[in-house]
C-alpha positions as CSV (number, residue, x, y, z in Angstrom):
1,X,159.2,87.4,152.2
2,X,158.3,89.7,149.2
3,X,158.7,86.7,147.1
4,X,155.9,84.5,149.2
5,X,153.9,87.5,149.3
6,X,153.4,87.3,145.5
7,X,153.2,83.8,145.0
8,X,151.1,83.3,147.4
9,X,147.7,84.4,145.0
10,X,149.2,82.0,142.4
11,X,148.9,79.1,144.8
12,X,145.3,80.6,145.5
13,X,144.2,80.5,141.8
14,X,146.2,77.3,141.6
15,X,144.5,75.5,144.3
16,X,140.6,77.0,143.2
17,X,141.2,75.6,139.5
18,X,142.3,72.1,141.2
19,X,138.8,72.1,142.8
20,X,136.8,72.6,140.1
21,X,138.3,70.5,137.6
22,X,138.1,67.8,140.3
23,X,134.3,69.0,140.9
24,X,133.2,68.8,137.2
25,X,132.6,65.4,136.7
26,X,130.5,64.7,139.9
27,X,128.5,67.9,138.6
28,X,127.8,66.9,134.6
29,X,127.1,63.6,136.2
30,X,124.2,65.0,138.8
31,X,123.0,67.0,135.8
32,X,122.4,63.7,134.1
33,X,121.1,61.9,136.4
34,X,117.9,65.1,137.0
35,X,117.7,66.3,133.6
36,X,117.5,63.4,131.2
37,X,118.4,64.2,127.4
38,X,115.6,62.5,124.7
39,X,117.2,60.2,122.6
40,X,115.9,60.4,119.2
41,X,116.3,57.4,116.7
42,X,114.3,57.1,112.8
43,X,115.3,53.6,111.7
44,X,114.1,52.2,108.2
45,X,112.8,48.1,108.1
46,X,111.5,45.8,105.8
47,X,107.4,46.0,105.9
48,X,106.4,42.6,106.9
49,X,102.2,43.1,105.9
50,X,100.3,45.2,104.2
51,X,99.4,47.7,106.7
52,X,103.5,48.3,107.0
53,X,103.8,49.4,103.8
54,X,100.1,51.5,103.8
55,X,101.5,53.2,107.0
56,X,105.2,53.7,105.3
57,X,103.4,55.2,102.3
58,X,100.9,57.9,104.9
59,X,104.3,58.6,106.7
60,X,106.1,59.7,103.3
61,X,102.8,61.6,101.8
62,X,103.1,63.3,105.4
63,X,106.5,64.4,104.9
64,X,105.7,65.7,101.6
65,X,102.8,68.0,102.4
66,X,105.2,69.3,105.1
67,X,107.3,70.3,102.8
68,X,105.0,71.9,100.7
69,X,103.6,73.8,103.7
70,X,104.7,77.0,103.0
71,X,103.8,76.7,99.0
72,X,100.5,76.0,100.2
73,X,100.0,78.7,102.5
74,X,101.1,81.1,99.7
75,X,98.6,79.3,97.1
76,X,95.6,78.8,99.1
77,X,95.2,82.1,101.6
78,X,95.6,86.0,100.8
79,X,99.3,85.8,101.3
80,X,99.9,86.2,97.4
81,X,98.1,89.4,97.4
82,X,99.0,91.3,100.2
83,X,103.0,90.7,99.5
84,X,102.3,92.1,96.1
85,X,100.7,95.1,97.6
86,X,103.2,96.2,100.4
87,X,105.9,95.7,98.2
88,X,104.0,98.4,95.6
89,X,103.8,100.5,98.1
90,X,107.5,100.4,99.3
91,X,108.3,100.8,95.5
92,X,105.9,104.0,95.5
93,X,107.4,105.8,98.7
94,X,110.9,104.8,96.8
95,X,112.6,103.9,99.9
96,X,114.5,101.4,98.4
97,X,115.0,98.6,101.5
98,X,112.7,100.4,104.2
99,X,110.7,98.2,105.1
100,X,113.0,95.5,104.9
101,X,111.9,92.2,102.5
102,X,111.8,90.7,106.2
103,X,109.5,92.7,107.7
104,X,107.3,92.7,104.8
105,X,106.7,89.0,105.2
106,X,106.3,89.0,108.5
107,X,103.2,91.6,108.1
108,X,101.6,89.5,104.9
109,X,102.1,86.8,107.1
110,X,100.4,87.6,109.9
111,X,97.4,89.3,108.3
112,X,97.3,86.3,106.0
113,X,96.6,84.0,110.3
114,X,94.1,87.3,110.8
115,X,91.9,86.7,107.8
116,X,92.2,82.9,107.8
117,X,91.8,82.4,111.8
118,X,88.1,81.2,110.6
119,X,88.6,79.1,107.7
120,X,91.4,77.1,110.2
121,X,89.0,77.1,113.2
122,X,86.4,75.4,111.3
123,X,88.9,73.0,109.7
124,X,90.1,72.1,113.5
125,X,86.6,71.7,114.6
126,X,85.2,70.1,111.7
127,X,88.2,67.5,110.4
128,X,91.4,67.5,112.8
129,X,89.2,67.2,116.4
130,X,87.3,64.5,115.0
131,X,90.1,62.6,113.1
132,X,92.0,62.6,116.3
133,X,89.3,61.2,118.6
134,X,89.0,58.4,115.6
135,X,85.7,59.5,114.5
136,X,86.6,60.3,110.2
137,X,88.9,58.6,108.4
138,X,91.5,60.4,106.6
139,X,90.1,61.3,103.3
140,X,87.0,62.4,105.4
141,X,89.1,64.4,107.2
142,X,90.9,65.8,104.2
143,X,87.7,66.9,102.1
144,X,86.2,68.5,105.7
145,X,89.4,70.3,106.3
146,X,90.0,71.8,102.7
147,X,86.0,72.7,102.7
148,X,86.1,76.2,104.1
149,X,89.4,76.7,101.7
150,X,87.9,76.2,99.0
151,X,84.8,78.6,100.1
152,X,87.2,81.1,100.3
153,X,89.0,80.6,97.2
154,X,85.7,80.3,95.4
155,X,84.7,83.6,96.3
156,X,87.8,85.0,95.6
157,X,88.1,83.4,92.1
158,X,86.8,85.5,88.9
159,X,84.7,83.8,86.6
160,X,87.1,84.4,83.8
161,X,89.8,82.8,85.1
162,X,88.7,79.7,86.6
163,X,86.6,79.3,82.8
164,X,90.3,79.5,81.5
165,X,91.4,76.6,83.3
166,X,88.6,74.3,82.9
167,X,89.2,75.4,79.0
168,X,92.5,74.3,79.6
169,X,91.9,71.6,81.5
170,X,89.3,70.4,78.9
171,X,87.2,69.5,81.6
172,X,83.4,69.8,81.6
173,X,81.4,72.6,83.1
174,X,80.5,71.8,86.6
175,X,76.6,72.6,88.0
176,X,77.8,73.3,91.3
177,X,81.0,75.6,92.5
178,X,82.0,71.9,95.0
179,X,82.3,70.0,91.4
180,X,85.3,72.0,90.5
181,X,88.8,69.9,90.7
182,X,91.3,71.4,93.8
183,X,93.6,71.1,90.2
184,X,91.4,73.7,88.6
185,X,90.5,75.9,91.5
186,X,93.9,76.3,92.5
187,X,96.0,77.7,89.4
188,X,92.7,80.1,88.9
189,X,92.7,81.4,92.3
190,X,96.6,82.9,92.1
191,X,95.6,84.3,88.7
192,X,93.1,86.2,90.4
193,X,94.7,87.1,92.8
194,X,98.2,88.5,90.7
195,X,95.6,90.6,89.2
196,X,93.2,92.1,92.1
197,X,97.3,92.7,93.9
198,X,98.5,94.7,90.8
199,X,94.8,96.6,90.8
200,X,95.6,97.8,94.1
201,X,99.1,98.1,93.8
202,X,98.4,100.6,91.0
203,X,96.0,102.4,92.7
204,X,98.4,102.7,95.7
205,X,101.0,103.8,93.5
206,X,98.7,107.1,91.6
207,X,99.2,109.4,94.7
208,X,102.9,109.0,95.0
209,X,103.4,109.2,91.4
210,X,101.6,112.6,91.5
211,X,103.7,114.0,93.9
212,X,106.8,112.7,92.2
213,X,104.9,114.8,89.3
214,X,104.7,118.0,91.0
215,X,108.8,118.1,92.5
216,X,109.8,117.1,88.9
217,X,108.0,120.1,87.4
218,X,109.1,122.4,90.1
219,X,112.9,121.8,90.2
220,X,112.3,122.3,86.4
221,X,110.7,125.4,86.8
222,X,113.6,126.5,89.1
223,X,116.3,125.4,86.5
224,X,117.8,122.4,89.3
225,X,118.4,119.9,86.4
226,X,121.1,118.1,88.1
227,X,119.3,117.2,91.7
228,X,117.1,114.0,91.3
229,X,112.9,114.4,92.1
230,X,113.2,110.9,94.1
231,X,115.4,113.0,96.5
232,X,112.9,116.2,97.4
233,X,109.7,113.8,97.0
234,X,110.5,111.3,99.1
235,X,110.5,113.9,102.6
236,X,107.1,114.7,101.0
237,X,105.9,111.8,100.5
238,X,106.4,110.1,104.3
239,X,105.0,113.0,105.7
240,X,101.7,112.6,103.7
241,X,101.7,108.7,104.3
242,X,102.1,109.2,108.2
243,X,99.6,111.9,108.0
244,X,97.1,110.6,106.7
245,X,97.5,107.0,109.1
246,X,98.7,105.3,106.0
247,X,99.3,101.7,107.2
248,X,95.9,102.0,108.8
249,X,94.1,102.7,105.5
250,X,96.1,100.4,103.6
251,X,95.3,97.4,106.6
252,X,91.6,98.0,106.6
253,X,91.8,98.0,102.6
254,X,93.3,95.0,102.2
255,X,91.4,93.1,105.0
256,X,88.4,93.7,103.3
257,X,89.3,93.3,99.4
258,X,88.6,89.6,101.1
259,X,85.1,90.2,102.4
């Protein structure tokens, strides 16, 4: 009797895992038959008119500027400079990985979709809408949609700079700011803006470099050779950044270097 009494949970568990591998199937195949799974083919063919291959050569050009999204975002928008900036200021509070390289792209990027949320509603409205609904043609829709861009750049540009590159560039003087080349505009708008980022970035950095200052000179005073400033400061110098709504300041500052 004892020994029935134990085997009889084994035949239980037996009997339950006999059931569902029997049940299985029938499920997975009612699964299918409700949820169907997209099935997802890219084939290559041999063009067979003209159009073929025009469409073949839009479909790789497409692939390509996907690609280059992410370049193009850095190039074209205030992404370059506001990277540049935060990671001054992490250097300047010296907390080595706090905020994280992670985090710090993820706030240039989204203040980068804050400033720019105009410049790509006006491209929607003004070259994607109407390319869609079959209005433009492509190039139309390409010199509407990089329009406010370029506004943006131009304003952002110094005069020094872009003069450099049509130097360089050996091409001629242009009468109106939509005669410069995208070539020209773009290589001159990063310089500019490496340059405006390490202006702020050093002008981030003075505060925090006086208070490093101040600890060095006072553990000298005391004789504490051996115990690093970075150490003392760095207590001192969160506090003040958090006091003073630092992140705030820096936001609003940055937000409208671009007005």
């Amino acid at each position: 009797m004892k020994t029935r009494f134990f085997l009889r949970p084994w035949l239980w568990v037996g009997l339950i895992l006999s059931l569902a591998l029997f049940a299985l199937p029938a499920l997975a195949q009612t699964q299918a038959q409700t949820i169907p799974i997209p099935r997802i083919t890219l084939g290559v063919d041999q063009a067979r008119s003209p159009q073929d291959m025009v469409f073949s050569v839009q479909l790789l050009l497409l692939f390509t500027v996907l690609a280059l999204a992410p370049t193009i975002l850095v190039m074209m928008t205030p992404f370059t400079r506001i990277v540049i900036v935060l990671g001054f200021l992490r250097q300047a509070l010296g907390t080595q990985q706090a905020p994280p390289n992670q985090v710090l792209v993820g706030i240039a990027l989204f203040m980068t979709f804050f400033i720019t949320a105009p410049m790509f509603d006006e491209a929607n409205k003004q070259a994607l809408q109407p390319f869609l609904a079959k209005k433009i043609t492509q190039e139309q829709a390409f010199d509407r949609g990089i329009k406010p861009f370029r506004a943006f750049m131009m304003r952002q540009v110094r005069q020094p700079d872009l003069e450099l590159y049509l130097k360089m560039s050996k091409t001629p003087l242009p009468r109106r700011p939509d005669d410069v080349p995208n070539h020209v505009l773009l290589p001159a708008f990063v310089t500019s803006e490496l340059k405006t980022a390490f202006i702020i970035g050093f002008l981030v950095y003075i505060p925090f470099l006086v208070i490093d200052m101040v600890v060095a000179s006072t553990l000298m005073s005391m004789g504490m050779m051996m115990l690093p400033p970075t150490v003392i400061s760095l207590p001192f110098k969160l506090v003040l950044f958090v006091l003073i709504d630092g992140w705030n300041i820096l936001s609003q500052a940055l937000v409208g270097s671009f007005g």
